[in-house]
PDB file of N, CA, C and O in Angstrom:
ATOM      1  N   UNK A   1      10.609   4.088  -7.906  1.00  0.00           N
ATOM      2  CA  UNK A   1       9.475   3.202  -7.824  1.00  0.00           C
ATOM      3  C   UNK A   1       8.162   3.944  -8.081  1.00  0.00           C
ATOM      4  O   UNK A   1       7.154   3.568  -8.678  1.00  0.00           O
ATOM      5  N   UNK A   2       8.428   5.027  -7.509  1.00  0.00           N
ATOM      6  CA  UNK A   2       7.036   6.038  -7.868  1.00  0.00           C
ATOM      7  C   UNK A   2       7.086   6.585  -9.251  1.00  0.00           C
ATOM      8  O   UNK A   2       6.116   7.006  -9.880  1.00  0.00           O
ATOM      9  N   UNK A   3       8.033   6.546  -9.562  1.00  0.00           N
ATOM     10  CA  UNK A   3       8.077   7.714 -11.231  1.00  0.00           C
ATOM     11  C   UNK A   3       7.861   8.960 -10.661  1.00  0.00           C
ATOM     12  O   UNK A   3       7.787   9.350  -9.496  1.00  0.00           O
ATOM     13  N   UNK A   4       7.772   9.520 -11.787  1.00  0.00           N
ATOM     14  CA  UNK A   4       8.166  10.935 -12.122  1.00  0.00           C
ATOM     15  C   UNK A   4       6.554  11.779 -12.150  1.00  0.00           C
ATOM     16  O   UNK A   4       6.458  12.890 -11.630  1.00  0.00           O
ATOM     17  N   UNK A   5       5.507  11.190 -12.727  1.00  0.00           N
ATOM     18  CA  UNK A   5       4.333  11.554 -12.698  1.00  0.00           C
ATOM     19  C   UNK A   5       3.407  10.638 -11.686  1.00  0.00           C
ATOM     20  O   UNK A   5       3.758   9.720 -10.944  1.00  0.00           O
ATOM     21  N   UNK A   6       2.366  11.091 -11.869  1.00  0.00           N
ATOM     22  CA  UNK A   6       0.961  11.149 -10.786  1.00  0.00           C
ATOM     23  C   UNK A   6       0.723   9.614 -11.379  1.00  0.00           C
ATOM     24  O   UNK A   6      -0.074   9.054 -10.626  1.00  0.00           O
ATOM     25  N   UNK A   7       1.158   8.676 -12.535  1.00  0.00           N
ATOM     26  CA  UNK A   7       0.449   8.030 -13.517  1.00  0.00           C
ATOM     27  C   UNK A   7       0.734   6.684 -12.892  1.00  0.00           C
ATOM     28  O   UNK A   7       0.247   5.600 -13.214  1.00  0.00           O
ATOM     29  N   UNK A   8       1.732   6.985 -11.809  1.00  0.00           N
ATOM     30  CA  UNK A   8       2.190   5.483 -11.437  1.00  0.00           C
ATOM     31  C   UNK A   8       2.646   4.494 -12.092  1.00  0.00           C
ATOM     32  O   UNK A   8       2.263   3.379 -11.739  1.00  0.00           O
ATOM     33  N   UNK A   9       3.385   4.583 -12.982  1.00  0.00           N
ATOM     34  CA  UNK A   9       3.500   3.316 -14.223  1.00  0.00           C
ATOM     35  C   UNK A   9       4.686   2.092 -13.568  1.00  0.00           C
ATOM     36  O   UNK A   9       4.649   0.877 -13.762  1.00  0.00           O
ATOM     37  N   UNK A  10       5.459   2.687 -12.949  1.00  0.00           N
ATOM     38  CA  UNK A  10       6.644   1.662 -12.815  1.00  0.00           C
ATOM     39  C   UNK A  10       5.609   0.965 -10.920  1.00  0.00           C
ATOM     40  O   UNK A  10       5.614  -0.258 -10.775  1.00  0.00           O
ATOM     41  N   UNK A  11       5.198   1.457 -10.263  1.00  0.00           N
ATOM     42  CA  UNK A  11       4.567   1.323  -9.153  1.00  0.00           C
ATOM     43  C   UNK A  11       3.091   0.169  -9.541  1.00  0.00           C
ATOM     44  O   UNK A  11       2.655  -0.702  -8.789  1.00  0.00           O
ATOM     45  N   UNK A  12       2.693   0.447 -10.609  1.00  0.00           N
ATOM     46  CA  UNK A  12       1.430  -0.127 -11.110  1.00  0.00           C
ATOM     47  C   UNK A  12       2.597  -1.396 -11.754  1.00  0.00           C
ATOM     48  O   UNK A  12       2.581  -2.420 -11.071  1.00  0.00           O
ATOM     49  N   UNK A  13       3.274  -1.416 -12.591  1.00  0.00           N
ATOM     50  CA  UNK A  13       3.863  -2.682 -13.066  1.00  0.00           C
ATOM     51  C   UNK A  13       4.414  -3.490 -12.107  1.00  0.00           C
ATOM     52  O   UNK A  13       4.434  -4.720 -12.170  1.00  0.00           O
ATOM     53  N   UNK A  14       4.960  -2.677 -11.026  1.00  0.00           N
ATOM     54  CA  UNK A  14       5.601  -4.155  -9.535  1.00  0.00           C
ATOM     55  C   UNK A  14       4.278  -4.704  -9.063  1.00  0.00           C
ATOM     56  O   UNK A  14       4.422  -5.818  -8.559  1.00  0.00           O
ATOM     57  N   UNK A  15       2.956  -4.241  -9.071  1.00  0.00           N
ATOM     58  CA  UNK A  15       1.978  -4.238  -8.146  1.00  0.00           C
ATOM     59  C   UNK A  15       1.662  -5.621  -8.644  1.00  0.00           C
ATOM     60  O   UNK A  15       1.336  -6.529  -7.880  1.00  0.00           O
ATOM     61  N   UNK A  16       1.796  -5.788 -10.272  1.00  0.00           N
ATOM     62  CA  UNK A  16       1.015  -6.829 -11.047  1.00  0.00           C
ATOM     63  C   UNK A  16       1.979  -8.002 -11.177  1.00  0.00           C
ATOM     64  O   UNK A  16       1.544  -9.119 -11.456  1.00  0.00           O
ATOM     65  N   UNK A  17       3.203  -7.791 -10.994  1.00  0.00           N
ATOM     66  CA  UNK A  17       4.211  -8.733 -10.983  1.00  0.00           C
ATOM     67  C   UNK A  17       4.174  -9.793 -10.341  1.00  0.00           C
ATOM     68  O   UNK A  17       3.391  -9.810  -9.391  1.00  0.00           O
ATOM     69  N   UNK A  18       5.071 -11.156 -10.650  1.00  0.00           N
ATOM     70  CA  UNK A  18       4.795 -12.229  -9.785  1.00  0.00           C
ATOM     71  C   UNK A  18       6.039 -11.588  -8.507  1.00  0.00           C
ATOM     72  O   UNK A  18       5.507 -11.359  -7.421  1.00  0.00           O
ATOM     73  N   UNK A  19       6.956 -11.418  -8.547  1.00  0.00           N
ATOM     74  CA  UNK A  19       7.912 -11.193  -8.622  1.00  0.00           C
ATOM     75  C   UNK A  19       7.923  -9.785  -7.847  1.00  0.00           C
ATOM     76  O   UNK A  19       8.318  -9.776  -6.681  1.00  0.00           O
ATOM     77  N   UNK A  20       7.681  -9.101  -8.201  1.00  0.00           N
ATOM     78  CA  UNK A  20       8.036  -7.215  -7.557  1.00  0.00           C
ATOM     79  C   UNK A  20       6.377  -6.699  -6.883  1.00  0.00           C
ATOM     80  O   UNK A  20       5.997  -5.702  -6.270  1.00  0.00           O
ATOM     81  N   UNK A  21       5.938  -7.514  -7.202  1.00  0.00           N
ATOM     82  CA  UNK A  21       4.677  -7.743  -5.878  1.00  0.00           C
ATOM     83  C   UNK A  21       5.624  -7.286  -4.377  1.00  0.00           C
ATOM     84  O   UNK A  21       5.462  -6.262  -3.712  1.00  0.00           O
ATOM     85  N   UNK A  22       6.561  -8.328  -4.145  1.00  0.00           N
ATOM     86  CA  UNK A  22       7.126  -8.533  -2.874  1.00  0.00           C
ATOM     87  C   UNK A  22       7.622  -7.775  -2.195  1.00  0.00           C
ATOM     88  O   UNK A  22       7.674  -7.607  -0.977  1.00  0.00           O
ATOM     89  N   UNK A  23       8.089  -7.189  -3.222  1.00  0.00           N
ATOM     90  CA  UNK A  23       8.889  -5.770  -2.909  1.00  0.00           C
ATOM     91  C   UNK A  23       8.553  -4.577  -2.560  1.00  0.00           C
ATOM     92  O   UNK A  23       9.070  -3.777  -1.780  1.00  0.00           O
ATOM     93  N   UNK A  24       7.228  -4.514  -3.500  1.00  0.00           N
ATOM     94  CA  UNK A  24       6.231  -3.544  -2.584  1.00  0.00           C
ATOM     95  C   UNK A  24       5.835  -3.571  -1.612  1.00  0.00           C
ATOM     96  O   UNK A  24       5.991  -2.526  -0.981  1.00  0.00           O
ATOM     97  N   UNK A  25       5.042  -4.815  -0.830  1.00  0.00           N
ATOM     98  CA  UNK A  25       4.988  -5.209   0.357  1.00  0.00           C
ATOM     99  C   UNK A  25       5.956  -4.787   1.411  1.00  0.00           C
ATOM    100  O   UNK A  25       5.655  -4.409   2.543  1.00  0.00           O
ATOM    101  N   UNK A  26       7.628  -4.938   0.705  1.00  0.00           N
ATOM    102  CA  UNK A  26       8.657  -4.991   1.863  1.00  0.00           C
ATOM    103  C   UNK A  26       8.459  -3.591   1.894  1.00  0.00           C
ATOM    104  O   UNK A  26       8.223  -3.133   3.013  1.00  0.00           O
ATOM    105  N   UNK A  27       8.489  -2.911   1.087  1.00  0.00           N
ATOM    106  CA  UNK A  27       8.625  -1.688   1.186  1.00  0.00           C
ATOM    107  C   UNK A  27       7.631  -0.906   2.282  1.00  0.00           C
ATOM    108  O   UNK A  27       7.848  -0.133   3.215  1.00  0.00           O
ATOM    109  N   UNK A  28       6.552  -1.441   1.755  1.00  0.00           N
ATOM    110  CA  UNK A  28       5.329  -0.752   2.632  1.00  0.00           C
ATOM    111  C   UNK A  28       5.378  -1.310   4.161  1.00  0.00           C
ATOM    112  O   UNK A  28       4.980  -0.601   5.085  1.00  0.00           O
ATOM    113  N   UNK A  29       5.852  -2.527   4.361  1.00  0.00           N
ATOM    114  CA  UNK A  29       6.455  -2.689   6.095  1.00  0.00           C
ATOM    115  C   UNK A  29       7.658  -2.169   6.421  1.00  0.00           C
ATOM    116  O   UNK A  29       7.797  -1.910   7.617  1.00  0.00           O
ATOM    117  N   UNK A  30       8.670  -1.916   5.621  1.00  0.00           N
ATOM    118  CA  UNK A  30      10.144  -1.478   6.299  1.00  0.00           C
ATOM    119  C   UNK A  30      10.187   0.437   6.169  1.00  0.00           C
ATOM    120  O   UNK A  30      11.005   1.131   6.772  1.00  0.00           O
ATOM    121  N   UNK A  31       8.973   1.029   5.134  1.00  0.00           N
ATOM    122  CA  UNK A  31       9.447   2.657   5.503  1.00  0.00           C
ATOM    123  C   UNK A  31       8.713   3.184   6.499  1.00  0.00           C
ATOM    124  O   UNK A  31       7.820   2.598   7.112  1.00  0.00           O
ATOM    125  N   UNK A  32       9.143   4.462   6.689  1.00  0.00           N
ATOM    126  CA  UNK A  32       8.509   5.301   7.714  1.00  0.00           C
ATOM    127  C   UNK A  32       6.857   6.032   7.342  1.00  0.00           C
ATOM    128  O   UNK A  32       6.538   6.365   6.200  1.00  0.00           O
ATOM    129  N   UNK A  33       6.205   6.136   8.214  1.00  0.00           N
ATOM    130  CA  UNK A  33       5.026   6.473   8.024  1.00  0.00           C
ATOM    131  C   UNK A  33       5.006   7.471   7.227  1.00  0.00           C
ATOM    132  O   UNK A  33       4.139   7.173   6.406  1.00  0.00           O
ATOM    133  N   UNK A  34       5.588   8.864   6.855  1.00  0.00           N
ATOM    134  CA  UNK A  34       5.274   9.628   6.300  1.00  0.00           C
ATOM    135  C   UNK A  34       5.393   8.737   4.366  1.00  0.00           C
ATOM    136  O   UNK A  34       4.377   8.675   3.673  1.00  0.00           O
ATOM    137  N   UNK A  35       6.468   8.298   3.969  1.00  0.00           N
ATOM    138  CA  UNK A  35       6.499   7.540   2.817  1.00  0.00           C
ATOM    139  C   UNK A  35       5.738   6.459   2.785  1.00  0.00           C
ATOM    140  O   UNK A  35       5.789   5.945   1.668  1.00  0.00           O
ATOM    141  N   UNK A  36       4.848   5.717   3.748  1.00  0.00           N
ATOM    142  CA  UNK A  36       3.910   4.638   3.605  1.00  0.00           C
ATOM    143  C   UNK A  36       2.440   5.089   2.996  1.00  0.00           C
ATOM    144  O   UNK A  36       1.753   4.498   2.162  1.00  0.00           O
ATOM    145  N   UNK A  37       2.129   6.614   3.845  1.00  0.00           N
ATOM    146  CA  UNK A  37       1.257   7.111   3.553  1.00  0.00           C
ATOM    147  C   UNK A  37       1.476   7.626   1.784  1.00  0.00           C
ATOM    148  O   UNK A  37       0.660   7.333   0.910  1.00  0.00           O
ATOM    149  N   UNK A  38       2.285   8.139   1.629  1.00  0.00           N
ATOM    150  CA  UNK A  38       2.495   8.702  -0.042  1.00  0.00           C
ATOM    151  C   UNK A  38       2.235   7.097  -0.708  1.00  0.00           C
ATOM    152  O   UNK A  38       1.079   6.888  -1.074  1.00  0.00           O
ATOM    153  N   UNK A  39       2.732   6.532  -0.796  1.00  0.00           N
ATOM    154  CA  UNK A  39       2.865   5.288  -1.577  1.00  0.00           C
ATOM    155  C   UNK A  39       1.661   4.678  -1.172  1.00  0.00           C
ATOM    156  O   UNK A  39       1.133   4.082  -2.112  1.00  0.00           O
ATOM    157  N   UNK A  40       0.973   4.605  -0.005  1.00  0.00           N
ATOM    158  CA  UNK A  40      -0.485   4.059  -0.333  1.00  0.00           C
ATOM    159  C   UNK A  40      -1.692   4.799  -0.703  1.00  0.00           C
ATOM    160  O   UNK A  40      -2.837   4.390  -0.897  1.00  0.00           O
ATOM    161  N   UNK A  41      -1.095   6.209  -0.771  1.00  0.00           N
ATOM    162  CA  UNK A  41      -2.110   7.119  -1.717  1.00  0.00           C
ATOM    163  C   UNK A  41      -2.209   6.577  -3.076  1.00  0.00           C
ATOM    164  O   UNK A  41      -3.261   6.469  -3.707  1.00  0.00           O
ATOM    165  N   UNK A  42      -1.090   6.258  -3.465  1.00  0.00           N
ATOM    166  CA  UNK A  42      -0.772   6.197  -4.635  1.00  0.00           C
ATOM    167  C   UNK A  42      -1.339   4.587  -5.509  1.00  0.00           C
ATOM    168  O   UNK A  42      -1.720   4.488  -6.676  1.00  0.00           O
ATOM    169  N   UNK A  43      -1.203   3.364  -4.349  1.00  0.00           N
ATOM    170  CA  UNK A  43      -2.070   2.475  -4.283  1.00  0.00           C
ATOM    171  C   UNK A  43      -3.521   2.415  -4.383  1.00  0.00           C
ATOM    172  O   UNK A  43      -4.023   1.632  -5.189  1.00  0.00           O
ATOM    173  N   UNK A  44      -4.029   2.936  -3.869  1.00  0.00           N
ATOM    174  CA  UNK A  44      -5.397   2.900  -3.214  1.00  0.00           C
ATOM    175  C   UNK A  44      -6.074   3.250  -4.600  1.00  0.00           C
ATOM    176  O   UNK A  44      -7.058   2.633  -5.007  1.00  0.00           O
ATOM    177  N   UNK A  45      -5.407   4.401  -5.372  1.00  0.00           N
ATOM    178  CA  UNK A  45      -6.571   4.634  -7.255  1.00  0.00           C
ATOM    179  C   UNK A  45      -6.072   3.705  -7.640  1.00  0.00           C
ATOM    180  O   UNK A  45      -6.027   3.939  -8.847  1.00  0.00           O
ATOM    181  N   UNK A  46      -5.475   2.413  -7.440  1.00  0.00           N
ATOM    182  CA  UNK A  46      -5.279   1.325  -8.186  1.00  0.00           C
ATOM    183  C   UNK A  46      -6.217  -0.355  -7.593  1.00  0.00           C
ATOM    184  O   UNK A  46      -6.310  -1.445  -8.158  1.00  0.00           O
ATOM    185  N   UNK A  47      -6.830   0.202  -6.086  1.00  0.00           N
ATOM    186  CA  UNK A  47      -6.820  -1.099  -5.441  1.00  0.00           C
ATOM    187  C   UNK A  47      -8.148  -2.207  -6.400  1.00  0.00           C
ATOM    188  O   UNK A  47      -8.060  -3.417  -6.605  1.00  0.00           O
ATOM    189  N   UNK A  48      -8.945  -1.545  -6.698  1.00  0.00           N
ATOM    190  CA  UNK A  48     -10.270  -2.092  -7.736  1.00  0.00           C
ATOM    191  C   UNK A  48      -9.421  -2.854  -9.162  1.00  0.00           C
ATOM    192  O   UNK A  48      -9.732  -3.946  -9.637  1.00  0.00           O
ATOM    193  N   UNK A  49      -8.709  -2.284  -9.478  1.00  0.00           N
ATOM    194  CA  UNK A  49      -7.725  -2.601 -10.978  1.00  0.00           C
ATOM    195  C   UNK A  49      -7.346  -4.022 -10.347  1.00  0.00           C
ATOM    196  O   UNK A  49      -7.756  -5.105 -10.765  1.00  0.00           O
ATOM    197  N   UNK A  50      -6.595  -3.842  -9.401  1.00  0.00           N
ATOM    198  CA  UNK A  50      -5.167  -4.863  -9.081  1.00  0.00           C
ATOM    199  C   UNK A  50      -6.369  -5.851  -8.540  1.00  0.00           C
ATOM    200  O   UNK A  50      -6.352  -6.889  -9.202  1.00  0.00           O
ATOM    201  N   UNK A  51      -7.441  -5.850  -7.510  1.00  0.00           N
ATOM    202  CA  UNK A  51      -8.007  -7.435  -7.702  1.00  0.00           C
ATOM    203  C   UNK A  51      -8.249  -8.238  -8.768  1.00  0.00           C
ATOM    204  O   UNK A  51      -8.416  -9.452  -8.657  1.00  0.00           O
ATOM    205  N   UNK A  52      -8.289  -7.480 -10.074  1.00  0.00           N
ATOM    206  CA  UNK A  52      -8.417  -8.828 -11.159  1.00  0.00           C
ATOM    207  C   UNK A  52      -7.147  -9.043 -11.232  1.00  0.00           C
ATOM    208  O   UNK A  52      -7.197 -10.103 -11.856  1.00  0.00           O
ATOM    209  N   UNK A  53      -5.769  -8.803 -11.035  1.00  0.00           N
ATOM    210  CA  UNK A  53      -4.589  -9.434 -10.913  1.00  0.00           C
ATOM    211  C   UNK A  53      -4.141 -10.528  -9.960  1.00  0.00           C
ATOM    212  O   UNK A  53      -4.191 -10.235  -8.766  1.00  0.00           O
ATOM    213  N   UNK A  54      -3.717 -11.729 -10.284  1.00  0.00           N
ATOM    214  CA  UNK A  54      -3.400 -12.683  -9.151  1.00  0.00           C
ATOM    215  C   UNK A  54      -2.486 -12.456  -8.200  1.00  0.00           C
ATOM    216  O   UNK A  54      -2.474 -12.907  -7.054  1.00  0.00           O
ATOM    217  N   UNK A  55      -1.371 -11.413  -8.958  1.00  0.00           N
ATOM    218  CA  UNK A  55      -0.446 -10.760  -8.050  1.00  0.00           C
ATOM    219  C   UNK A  55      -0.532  -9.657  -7.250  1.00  0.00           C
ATOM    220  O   UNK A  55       0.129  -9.335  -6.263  1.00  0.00           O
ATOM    221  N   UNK A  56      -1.807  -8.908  -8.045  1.00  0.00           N
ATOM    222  CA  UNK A  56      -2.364  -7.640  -7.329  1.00  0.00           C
ATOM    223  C   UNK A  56      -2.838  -7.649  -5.866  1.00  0.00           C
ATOM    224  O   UNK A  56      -2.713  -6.912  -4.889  1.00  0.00           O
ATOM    225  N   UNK A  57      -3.592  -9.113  -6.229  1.00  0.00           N
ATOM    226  CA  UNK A  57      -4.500  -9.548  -4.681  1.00  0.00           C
ATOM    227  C   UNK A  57      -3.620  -8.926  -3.189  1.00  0.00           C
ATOM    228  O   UNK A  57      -3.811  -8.041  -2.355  1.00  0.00           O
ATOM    229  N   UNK A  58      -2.486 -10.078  -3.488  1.00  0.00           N
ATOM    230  CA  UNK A  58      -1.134  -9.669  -2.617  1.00  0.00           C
ATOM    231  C   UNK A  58      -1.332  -7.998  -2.102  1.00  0.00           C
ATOM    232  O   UNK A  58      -1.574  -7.534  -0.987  1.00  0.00           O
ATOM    233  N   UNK A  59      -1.199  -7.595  -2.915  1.00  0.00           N
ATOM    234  CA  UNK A  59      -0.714  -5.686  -2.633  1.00  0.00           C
ATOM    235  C   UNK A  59      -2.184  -5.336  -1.835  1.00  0.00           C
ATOM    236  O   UNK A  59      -2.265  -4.692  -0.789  1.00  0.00           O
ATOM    237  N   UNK A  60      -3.546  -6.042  -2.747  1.00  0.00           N
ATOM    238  CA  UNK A  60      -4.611  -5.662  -1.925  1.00  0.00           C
ATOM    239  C   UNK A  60      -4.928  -5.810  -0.435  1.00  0.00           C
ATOM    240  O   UNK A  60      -5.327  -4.974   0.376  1.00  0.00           O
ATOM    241  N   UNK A  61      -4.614  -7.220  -0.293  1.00  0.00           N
ATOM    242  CA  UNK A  61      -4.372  -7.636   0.706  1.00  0.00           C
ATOM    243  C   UNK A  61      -3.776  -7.382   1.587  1.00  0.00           C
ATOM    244  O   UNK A  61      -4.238  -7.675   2.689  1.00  0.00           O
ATOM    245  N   UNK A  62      -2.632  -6.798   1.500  1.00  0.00           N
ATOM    246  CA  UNK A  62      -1.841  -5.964   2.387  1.00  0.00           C
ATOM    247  C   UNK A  62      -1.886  -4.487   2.863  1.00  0.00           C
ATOM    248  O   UNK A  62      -1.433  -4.052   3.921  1.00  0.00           O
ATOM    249  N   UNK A  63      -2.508  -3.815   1.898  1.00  0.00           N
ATOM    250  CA  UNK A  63      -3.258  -2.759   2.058  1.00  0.00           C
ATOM    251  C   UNK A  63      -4.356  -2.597   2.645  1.00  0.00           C
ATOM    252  O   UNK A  63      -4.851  -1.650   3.255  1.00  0.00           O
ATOM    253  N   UNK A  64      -4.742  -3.781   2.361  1.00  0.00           N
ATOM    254  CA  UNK A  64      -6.540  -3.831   3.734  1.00  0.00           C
ATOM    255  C   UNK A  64      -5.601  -3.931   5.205  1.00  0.00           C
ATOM    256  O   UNK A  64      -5.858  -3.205   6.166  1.00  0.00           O
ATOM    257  N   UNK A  65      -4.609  -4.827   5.212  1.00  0.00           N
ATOM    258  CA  UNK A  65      -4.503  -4.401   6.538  1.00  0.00           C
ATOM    259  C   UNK A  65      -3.631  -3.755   7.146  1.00  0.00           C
ATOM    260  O   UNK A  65      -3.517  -3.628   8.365  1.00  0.00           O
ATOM    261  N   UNK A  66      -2.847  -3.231   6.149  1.00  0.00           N
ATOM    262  CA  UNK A  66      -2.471  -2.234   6.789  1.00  0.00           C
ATOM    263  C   UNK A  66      -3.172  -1.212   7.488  1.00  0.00           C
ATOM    264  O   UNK A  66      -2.862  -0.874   8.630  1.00  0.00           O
ATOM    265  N   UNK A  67      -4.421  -0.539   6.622  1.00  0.00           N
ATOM    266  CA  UNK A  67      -5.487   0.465   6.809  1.00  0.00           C
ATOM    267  C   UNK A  67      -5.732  -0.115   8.039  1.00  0.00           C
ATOM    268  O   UNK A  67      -5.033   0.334   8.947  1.00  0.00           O
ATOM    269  N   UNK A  68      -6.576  -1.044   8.355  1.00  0.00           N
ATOM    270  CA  UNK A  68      -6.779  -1.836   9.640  1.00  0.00           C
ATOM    271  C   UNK A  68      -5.938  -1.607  10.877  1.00  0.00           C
ATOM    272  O   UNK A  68      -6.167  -1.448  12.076  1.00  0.00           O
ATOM    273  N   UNK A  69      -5.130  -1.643  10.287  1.00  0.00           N
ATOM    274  CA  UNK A  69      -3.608  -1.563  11.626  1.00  0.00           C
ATOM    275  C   UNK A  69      -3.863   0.038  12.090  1.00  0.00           C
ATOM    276  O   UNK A  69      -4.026   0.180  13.302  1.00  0.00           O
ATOM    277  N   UNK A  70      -3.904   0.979  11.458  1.00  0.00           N
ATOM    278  CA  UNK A  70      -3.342   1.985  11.251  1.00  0.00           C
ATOM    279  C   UNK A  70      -4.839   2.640  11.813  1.00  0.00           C
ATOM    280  O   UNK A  70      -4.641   3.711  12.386  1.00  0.00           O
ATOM    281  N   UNK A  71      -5.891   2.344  11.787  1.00  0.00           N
ATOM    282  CA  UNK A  71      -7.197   2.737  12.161  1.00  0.00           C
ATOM    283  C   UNK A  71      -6.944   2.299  13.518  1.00  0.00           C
ATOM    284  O   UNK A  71      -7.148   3.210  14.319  1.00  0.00           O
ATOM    285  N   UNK A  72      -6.326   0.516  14.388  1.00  0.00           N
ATOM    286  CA  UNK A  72      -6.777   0.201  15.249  1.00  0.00           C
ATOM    287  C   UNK A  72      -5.545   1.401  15.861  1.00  0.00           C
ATOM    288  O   UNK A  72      -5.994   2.185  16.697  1.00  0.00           O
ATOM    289  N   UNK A  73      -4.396   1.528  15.572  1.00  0.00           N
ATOM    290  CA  UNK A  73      -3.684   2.369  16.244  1.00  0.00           C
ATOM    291  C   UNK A  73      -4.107   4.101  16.333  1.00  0.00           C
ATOM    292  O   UNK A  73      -3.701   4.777  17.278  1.00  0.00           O
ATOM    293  N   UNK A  74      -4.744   4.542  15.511  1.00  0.00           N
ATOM    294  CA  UNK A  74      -5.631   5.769  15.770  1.00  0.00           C
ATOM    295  C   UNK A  74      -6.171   5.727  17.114  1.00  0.00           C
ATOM    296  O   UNK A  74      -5.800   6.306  18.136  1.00  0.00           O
ATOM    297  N   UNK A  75      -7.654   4.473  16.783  1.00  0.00           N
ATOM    298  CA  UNK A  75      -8.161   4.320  17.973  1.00  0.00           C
ATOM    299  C   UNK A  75      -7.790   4.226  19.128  1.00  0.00           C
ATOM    300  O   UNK A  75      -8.580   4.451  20.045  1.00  0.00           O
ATOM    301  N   UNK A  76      -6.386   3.841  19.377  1.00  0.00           N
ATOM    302  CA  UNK A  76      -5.447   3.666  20.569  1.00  0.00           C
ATOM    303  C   UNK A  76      -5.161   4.762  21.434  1.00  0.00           C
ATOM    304  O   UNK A  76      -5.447   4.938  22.619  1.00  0.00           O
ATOM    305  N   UNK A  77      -4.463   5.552  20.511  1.00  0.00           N
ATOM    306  CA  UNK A  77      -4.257   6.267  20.809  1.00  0.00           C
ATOM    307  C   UNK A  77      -5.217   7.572  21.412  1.00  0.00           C
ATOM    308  O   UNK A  77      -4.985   8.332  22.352  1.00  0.00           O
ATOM    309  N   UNK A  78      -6.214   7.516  20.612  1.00  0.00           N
ATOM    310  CA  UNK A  78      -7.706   8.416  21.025  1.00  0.00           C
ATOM    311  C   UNK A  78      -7.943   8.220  22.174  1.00  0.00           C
ATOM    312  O   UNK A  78      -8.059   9.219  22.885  1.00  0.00           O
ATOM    313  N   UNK A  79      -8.114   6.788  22.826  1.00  0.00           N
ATOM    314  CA  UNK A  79      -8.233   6.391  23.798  1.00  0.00           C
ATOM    315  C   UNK A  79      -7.326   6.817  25.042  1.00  0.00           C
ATOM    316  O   UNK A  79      -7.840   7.017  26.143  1.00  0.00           O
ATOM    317  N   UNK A  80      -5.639   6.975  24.768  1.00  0.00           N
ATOM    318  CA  UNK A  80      -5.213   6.766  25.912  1.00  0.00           C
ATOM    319  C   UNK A  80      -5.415   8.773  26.042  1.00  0.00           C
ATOM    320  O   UNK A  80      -5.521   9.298  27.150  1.00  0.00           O
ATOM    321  N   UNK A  81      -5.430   9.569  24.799  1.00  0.00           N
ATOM    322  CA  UNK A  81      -5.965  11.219  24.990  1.00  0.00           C
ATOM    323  C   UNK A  81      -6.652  11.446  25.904  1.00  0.00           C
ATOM    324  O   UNK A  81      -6.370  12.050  26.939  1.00  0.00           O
ATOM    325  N   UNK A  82      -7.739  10.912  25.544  1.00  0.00           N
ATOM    326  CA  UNK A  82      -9.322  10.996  26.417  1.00  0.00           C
ATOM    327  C   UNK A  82      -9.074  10.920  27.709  1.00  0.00           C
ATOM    328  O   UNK A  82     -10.001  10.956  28.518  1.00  0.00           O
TER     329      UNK A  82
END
C-alpha cells in the first residue's frame, strides 16, 4: 500500500478512490500506532492535494481527527504525569 518509494503512488491512488478510500480509513483505525504514525506521515504531504478530491475529503477528514484524538490523548496522559 505504501510502495517501494517516498512517492506514495499506490497510497495516493486509494486516497482518491471511490472505493479504496475505505480501506485506508480501515486501515488507519485497525493498525497499531507505530504503522498509523508511518502511514499518516505519509498522508499529511498529500492532505492540501486530496481536498480537491471528493474521495480525498474522506481520508482528510479522518485524519483531522485522528490528529485530534491523538493530541486529546497526549494531553491525558500529561495530565495524569503531573
Amino acid at each position: 500500500m505504501l510502495g517501494l518509494t517516498d512517492e506514495n503512488e499506490p497510497l495516493q491512488a486509494m486516497m482518491k478512490d471511490q472505493f479504496a478510500n475505505y480501506v485506508v480509513q480501515k486501515v488507519l483505525e485497525t493498525c497499531d500506532d507505530q504503522q498509523r504514525e508511518l502511514i499518516l506521515s505519509r498522508i499529511k504531504v498529500h492532505l492540501n492535494a486530496l481536498k480537491k478530491y471528493t474521495y480525498g475529503k474522506h481520508i482528510v477528514a479522518r485524519v483531522e481527527k485522528l490528529v485530534a484524538a491523538g493530541e486529546r490523548r497526549i494531553g491525558t496522559q500529561s495530565t495524569y504525569q503531573s
